[in-house]
Rosetta silent file (secondary structure, phi, psi, omega in degrees, C-alpha in Angstrom):
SEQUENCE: XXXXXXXXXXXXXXXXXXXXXXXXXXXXXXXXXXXXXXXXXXXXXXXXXXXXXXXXXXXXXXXXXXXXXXXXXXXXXXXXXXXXXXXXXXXXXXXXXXXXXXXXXXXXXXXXXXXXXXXXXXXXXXXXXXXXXXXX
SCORE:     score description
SCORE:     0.000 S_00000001
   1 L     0.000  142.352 -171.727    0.000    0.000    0.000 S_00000001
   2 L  -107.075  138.385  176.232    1.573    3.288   -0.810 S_00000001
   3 L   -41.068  120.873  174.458    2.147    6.047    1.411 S_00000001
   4 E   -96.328  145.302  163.536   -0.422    9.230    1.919 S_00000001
   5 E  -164.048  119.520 -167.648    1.443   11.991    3.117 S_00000001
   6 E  -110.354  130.716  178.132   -0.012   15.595    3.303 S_00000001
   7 L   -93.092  155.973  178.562    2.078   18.665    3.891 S_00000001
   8 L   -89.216  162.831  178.076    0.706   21.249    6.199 S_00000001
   9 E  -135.264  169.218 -175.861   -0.761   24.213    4.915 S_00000001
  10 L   -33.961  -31.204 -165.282   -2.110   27.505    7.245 S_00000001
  11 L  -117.762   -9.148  175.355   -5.619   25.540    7.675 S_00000001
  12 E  -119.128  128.281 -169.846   -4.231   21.913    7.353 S_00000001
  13 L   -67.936  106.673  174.813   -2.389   19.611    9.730 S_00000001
  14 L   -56.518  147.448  174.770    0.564   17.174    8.171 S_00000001
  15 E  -133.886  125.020  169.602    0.006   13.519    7.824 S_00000001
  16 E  -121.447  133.101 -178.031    2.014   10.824    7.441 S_00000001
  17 E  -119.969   58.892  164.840    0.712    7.239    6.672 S_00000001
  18 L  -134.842  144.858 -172.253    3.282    5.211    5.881 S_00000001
  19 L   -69.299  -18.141  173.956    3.609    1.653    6.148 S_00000001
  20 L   -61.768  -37.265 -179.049    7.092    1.042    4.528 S_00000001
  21 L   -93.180  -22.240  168.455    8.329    2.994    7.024 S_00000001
  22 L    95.278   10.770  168.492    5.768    2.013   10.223 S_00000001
  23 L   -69.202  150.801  161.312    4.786    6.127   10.466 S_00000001
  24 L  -153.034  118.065  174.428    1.647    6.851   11.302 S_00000001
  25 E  -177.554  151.808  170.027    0.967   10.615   12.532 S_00000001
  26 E  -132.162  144.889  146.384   -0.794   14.083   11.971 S_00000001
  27 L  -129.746  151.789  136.051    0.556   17.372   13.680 S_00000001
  28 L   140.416 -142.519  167.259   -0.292   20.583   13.533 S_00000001
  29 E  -109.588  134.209 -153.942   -3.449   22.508   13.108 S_00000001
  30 E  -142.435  102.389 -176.899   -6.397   21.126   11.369 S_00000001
  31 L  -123.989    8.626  -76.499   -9.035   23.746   10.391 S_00000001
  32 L  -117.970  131.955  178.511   -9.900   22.774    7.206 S_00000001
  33 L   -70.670  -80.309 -177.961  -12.459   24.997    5.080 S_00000001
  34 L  -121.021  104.909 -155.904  -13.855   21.648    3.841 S_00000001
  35 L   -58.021  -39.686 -162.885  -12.924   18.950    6.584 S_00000001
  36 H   -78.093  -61.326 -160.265  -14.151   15.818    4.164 S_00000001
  37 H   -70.995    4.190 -154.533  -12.108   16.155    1.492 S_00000001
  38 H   -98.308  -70.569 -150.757   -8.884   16.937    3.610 S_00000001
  39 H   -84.004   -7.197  166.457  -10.364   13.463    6.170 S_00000001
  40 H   -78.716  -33.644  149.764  -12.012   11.312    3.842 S_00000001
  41 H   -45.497  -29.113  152.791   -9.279   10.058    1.900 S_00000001
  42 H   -46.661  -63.004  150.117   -7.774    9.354    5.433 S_00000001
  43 H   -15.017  -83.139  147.710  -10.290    7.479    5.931 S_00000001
  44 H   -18.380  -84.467 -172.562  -10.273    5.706    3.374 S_00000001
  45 H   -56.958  -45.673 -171.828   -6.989    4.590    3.422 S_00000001
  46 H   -49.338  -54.173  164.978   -6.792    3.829    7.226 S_00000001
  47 H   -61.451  -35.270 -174.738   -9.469    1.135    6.136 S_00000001
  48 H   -83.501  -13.134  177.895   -8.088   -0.432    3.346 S_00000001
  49 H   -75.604   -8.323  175.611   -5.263   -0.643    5.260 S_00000001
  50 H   -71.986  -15.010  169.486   -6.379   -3.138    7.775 S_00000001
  51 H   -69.086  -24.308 -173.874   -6.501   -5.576    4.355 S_00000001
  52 H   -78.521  -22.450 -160.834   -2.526   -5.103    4.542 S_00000001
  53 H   -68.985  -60.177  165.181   -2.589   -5.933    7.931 S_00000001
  54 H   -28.851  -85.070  171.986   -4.970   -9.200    7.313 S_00000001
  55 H   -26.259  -87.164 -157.344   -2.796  -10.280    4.535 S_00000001
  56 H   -52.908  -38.165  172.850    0.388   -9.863    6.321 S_00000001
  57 H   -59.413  -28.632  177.342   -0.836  -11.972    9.669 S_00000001
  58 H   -98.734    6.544  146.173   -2.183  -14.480    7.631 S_00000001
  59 H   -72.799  -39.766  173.323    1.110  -14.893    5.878 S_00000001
  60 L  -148.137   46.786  174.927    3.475  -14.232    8.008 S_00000001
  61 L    41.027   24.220 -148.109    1.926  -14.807   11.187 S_00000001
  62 L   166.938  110.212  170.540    2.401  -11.204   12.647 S_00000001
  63 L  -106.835 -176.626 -171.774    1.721   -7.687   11.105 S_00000001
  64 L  -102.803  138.295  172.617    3.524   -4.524   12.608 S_00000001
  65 L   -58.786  104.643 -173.990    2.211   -2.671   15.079 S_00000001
  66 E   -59.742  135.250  176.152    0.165    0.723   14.297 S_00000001
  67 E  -156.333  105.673  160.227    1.348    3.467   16.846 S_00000001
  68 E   -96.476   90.852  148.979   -0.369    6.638   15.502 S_00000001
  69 E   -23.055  112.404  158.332    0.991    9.641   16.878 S_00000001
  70 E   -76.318  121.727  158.000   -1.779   12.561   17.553 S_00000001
  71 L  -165.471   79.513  149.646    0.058   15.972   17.961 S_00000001
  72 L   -80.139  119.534 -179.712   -2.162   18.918   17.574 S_00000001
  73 L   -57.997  -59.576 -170.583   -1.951   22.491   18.159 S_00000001
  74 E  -174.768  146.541 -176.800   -5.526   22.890   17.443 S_00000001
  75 E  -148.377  164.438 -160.713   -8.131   21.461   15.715 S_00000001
  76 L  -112.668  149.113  159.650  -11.512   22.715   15.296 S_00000001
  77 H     1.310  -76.364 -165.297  -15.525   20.848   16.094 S_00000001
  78 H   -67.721  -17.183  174.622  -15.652   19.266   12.371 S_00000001
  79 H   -70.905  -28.559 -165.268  -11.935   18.204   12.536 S_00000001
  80 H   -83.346  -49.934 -144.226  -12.826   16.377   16.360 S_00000001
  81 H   -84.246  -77.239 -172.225  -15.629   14.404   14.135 S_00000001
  82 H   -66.249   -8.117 -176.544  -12.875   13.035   11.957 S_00000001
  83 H   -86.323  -38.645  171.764  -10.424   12.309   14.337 S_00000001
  84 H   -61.707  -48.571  173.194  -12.752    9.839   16.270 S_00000001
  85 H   -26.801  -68.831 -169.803  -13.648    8.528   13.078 S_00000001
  86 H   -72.211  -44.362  162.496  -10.049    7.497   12.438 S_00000001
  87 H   -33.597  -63.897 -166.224   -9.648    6.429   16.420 S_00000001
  88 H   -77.084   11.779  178.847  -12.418    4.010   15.853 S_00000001
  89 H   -71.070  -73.626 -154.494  -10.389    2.858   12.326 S_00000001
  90 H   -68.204  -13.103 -172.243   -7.556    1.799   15.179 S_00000001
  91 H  -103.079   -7.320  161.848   -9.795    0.327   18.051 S_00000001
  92 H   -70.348  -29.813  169.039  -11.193   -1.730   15.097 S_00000001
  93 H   -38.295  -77.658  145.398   -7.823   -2.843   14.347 S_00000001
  94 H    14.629  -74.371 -143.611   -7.751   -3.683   18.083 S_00000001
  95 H   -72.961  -62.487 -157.673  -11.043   -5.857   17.946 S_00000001
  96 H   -39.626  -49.188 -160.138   -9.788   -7.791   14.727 S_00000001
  97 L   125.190   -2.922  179.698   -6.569   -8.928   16.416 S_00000001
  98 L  -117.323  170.582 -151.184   -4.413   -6.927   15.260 S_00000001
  99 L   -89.660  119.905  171.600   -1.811   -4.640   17.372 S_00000001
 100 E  -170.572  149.889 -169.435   -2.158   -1.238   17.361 S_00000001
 101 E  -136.869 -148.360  147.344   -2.460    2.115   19.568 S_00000001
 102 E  -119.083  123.409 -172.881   -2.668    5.812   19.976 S_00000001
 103 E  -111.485  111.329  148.679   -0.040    8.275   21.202 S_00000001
 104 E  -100.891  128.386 -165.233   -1.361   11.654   22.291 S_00000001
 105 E   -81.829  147.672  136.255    1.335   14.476   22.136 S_00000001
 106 E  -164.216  175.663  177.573    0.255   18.003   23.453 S_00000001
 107 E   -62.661  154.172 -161.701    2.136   20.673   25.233 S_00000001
 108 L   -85.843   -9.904 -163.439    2.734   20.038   29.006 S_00000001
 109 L  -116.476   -4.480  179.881    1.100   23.580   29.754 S_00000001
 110 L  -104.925  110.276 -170.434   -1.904   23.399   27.450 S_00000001
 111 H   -81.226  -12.136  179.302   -4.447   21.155   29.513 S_00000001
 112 H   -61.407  -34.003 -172.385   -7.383   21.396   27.034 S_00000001
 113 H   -72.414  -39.693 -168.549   -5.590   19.429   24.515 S_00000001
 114 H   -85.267  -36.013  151.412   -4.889   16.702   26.755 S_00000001
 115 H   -23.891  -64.795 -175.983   -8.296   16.964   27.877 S_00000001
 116 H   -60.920  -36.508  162.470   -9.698   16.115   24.351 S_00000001
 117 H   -38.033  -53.494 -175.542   -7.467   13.156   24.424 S_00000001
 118 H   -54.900  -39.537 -166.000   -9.136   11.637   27.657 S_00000001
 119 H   -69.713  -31.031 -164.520  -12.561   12.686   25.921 S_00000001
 120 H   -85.137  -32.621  168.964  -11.164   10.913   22.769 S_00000001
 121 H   -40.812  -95.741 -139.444   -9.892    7.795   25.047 S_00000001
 122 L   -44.804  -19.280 -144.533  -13.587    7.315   26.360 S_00000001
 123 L  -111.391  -57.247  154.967  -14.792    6.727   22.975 S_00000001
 124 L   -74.711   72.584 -154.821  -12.180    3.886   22.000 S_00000001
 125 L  -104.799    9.174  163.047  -11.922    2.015   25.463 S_00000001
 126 L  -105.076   -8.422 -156.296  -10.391   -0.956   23.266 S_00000001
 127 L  -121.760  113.572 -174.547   -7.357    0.882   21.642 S_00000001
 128 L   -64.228  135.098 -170.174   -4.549    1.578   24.449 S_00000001
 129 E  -117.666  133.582  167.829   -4.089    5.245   24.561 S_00000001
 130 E  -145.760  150.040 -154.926   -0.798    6.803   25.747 S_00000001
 131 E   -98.115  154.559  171.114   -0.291   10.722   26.760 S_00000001
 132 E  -160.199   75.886  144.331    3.078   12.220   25.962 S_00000001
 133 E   -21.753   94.464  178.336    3.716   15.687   27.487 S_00000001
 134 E   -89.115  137.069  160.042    5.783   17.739   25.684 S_00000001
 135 L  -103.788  147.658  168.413    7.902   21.237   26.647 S_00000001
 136 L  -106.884    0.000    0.000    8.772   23.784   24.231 S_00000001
């Protein structure tokens, strides 16, 4: 499966999806004038990618573990919509069998962000969630 990777732009957050390398991550700010086309291809892909996953466990007994990095500045109401979306991509991994988790970054002094994590936790209570406090 070939690698999505989005550069950021003033209203969009970078993303990197790729499996050759085992990345998985978005940072940055995600404001998007129109949040589907930025998050549906994201989408998209996050799901077909659990067929790579399938394939490789039933092949080679073992796929690699998804560890998606979260690390957002700010993201806005319809952006929060897509990010659970793609959470509950990963706690389906989870269910399936196969390994995979969520790392949320935010700044050690901004508590709202890690707030939305916990709120984002409650929603996937299969997919191990881990906080990662940053300083600038």
């Amino acid at each position: 499966m070939n690698a999505m990777i989005l550069e950021a732009t003033n209203t969009t957050a970078k993303l990197v999806l790729d499996p050759t390398k085992n990345i998985f991550e978005i940072s940055g700010e995600s404001r998007p004038e129109n949040t589907g086309k930025y998050f549906n291809p994201v989408v998209e892909w996050l799901n077909g990618y659990q067929n790579v996953l399938y394939f490789q466990k039933s092949n080679y007994g073992k796929s690699p573990k998804v560890s998606f990095k979260f690390s957002f500045d700010y993201f806005n109401s319809t952006s929060a919509k897509y990010i659970a979306d793609m959470l509950t991509i990963l706690e389906k991994y989870v269910s399936n069998g196969y390994e995979a988790e969520a790392i949320w970054v935010y700044d050690a002094m901004d508590i709202d962000m890690k707030e939305s994590g916990e709120e984002f936790a409650i929603l996937v209570p299969k997919l191990p969630f881990t906080y990662q406090p940053i300083n600038d």
